[in-house]
C-alpha positions in Angstrom: 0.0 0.0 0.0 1.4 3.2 -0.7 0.3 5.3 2.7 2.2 2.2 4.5 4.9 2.9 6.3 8.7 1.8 4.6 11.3 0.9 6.9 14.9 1.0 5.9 17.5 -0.4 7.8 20.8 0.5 7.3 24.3 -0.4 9.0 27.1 0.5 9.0 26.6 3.7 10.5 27.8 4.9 13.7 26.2 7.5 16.2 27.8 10.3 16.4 26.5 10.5 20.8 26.2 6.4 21.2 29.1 5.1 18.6 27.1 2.2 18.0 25.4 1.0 15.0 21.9 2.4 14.4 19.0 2.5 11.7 17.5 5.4 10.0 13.5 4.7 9.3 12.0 6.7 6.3 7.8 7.1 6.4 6.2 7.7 3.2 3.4 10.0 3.9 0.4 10.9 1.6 0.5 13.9 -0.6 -2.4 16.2 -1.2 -2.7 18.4 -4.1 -3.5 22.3 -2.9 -5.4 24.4 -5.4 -5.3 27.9 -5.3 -8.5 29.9 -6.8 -7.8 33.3 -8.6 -10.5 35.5 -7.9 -10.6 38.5 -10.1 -10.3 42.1 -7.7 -13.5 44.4 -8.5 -12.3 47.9 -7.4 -14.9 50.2 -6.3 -15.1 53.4 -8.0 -13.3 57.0 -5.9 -16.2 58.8 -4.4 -14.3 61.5 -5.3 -13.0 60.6 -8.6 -16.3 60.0 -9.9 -18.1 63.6 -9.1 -17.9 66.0 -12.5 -16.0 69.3 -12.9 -17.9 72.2 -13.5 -16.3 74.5 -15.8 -16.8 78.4 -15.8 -17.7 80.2 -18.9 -14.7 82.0 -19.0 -12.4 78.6 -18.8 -10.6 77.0 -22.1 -9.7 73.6 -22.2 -7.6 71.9 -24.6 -7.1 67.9 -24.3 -4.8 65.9 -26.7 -4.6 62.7 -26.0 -3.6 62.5 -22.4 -2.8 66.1 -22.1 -5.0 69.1 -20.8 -4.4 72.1 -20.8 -6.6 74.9 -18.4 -6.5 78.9 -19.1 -8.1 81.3 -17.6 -8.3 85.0 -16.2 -5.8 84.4 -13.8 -3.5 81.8 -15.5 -2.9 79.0 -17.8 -1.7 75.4 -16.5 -1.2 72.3 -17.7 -1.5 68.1 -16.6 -0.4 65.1 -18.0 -2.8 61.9 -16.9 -0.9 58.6 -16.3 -2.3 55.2 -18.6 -4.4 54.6 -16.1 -7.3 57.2 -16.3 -8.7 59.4 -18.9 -10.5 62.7 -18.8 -13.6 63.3 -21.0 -16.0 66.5 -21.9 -19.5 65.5 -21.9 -22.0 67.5 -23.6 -22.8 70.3 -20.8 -19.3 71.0 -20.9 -18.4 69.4 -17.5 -15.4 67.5 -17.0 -14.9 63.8 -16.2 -12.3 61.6 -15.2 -12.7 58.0 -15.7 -10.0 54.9 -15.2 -8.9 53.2 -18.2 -8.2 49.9 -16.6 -9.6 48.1 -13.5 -6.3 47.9 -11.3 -5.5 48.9 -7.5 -3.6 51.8 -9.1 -6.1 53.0 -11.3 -8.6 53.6 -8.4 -5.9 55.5 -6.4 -4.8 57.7 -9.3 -8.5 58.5 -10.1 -9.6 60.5 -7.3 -6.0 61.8 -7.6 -6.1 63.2 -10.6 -9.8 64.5 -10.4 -8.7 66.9 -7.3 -5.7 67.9 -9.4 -7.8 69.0 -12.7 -10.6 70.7 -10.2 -7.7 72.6 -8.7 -6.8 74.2 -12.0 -10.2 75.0 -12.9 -10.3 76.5 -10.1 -7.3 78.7 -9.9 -7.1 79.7 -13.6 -11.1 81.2 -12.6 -11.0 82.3 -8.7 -7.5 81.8 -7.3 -6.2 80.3 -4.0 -4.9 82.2 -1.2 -3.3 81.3 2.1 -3.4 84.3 5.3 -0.7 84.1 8.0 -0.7 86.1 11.6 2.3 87.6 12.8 2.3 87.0 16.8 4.7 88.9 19.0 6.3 91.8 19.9 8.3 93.8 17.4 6.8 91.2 15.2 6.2 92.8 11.6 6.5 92.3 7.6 6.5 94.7 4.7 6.8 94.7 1.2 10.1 96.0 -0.6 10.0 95.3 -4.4 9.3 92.0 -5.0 10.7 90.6 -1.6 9.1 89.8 2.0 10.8 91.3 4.5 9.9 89.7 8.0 11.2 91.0 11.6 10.7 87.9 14.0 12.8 88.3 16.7 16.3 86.9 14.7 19.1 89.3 15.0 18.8 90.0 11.1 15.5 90.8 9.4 14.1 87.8 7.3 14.0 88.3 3.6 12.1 86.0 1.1 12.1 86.5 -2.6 8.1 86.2 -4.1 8.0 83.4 -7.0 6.9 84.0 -10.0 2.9 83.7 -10.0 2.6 84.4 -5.9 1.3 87.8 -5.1 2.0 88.8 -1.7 0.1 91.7 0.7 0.4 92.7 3.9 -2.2 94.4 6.1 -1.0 96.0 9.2 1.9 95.1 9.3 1.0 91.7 11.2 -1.4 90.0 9.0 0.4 88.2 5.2 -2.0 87.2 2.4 -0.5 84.8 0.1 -2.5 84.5 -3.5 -2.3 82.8 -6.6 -3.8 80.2 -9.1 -2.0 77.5 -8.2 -2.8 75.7 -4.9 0.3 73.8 -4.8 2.5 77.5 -4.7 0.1 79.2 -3.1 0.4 76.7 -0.1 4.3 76.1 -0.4 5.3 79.8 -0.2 2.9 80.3 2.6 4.2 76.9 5.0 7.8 78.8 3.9 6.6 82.0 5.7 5.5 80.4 8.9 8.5 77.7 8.7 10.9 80.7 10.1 8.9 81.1 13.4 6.1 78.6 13.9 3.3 79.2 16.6 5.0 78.3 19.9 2.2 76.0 22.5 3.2 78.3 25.8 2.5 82.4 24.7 1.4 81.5 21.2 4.3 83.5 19.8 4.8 83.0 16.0 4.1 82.9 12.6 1.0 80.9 12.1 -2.0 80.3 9.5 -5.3 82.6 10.4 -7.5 79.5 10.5 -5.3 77.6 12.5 -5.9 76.6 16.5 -2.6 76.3 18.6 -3.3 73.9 21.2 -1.3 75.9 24.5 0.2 74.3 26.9 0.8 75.7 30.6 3.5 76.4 31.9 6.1 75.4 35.1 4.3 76.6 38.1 6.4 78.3 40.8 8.3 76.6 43.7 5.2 76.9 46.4 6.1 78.5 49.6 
């Protein structure tokens, strides 16, 4: 029978521990066959990905192939889509990105890429913009030319140069507004601004976004008489 169990006797061998002859038994055991099942992954659509684009009247867009290109009153800008997903105009004019294959990858680049082309539409028509407090005393920025000039407490003032496409005000001397069409810059320039001095937890002293909530801690408490 072939589930029995084979014994093989051999001699002449000597124990390495005992140094006397022994036998080395061999078992035949059954063997079972394992199938493995592919099952085919169904990727559920982006919730994001799948919402339209609504484009303003006073937006151009050009698509070749897996180019667009977005221009506007404020700007032109343009994105190249991976294999992966496509972009498509329907007939009310809206925008709509759809995946060209049904991979893992696919679904991640499609809500991706559908925040990305909403952003442009978006800043070539209305513009970002990011405002930053100035907390402290002696605290201050003004405009000279096209640089940022920032007093935050360093021995030397602070001076930043404006990129190309950033516009830049200040109000009061304490309050930064940083504009432009695309989100990306807007938001780079303006985490560079409040990099030099970010809001401390203890007085709230710093550079730090209008919308933003410092959490504060409290501070030593004095040796108790």
């Amino acid at each position: 029978m072939a589930s029995s169990i084979i014994s093989l006797q051999t001699s002449n061998l000597r124990s390495a521990f005992l140094g006397e002859k022994t036998g080395i038994c061999v078992s035949s055991i059954p063997i079972t066959r394992v199938s493995l099942v592919r099952k085919a992954i169904e990727c559920k659509e982006s919730r994001i990905g799948k919402q339209p684009i609504t484009v303003p009247s006073n937006v151009t867009i050009t698509m070749e192939g897996q180019d667009i290109k977005v221009k506007g009153p404020l700007g032109e800008m343009a994105l190249t889509y991976p294999r992966e997903v496509k972009v498509d105009r329907e007939e009310s004019g809206a925008l709509r990105v759809r995946k060209s294959v049904e991979t893992r990858r696919a679904n991640q680049m499609h809500g991706l890429f559908r925040t990305l082309t909403d952003n442009m539409v978006v800043g070539v028509s209305k513009g970002f913009e990011k405002r930053l407090l100035l907390i402290g005393v002696g605290y201050r920025a003004t405009l000279e030319g096209k640089d940022l000039v920032l007093s935050l407490g360093f021995s030397h003032p602070v001076r930043m140069a404006i990129p190309d496409g950033i516009q830049v005000k200040v109000e009061e001397n304490t309050r930064i507004v940083v504009s432009g069409y695309d989100k990306s810059d807007v938001g780079q320039f303006a985490a560079t601004i409040r990099k030099w001095r970010p809001p401390e937890p203890y007085k709230g002293k710093g550079v730090k976004y209008a919308d933003e909530v410092v959490r504060r801690k409290e501070g030593k408490a004095g040796k108790k008489k």
